[in-house]
N, C-alpha and C positions, 0 to 999 in steps of 0.2 A: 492441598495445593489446588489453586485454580489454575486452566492452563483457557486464555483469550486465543482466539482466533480468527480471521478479516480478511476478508477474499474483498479486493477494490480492481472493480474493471475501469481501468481510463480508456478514455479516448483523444486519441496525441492529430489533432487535423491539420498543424502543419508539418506532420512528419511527411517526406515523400518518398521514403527508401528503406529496410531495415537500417542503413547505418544511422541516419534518423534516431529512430525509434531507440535505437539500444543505447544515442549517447542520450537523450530525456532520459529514460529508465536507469541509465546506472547512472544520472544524479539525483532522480530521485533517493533510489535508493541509497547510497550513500549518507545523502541529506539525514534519511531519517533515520537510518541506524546510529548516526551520531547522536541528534537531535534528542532519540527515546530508549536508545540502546533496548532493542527489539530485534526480533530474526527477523526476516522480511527478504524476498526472493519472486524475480519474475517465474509464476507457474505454468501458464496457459496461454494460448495466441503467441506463442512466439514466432512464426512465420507470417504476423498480419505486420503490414506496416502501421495502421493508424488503431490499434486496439493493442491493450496489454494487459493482463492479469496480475496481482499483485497479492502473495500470500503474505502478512503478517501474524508475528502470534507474541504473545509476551507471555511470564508466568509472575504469579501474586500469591500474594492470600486472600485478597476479599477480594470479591464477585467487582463489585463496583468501581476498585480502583481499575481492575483488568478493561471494563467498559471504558474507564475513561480515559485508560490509556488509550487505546484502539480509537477512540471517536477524536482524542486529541490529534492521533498520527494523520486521517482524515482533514481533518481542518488544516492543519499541519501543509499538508498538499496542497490544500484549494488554494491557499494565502499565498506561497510561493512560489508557486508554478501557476499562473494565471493562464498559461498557454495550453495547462492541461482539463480535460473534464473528466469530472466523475461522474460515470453513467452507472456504476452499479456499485454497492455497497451491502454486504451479509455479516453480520458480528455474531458470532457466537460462544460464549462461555461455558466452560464444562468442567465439574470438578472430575480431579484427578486421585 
């Protein structure tokens, strides 16, 4: 069992409030649990208005499709949400 995992820090710059922030983040989220049917949960910064953490992880059997899930969910974001940036980005694969 491969198990993917994806830590994507955004940065939300027209958010100006948490109530901001949380309604971007639960359509992202949303969006892609449909879109890739993935677990995916905001983790970290949750009391920043304009930064969010975003943990993804999916499970496979080969290394590469788990990658390409994960870099698709990525692209996925940037295309959709033009309002949002992606400042940080870590993929990691790990068998299980």
């Amino acid at each position: 069992m491969i198990i993917g995992v994806c830590q994507i820090t955004l940065h939300l710059p027209g958010s100006h409030s948490l109530k901001d922030k949380r309604q971007v983040i639960k359509s992202v989220i949303a969006r892609v649990r449909n879109q890739f049917e993935v677990a995916i949960a905001e983790v970290d910064e949750q009391d920043l208005w304009q930064i969010a953490k975003l943990g993804v992880t999916c499970v496979s059997n080969s290394k590469q499709h788990a990658h390409e899930i994960l870099e698709h969910v990525q692209q996925y974001i940037e295309t959709s949400r033009p309002d949002v940036i992606l400042s940080d980005i870590d993929i990691e694969i790990m068998n299980w």
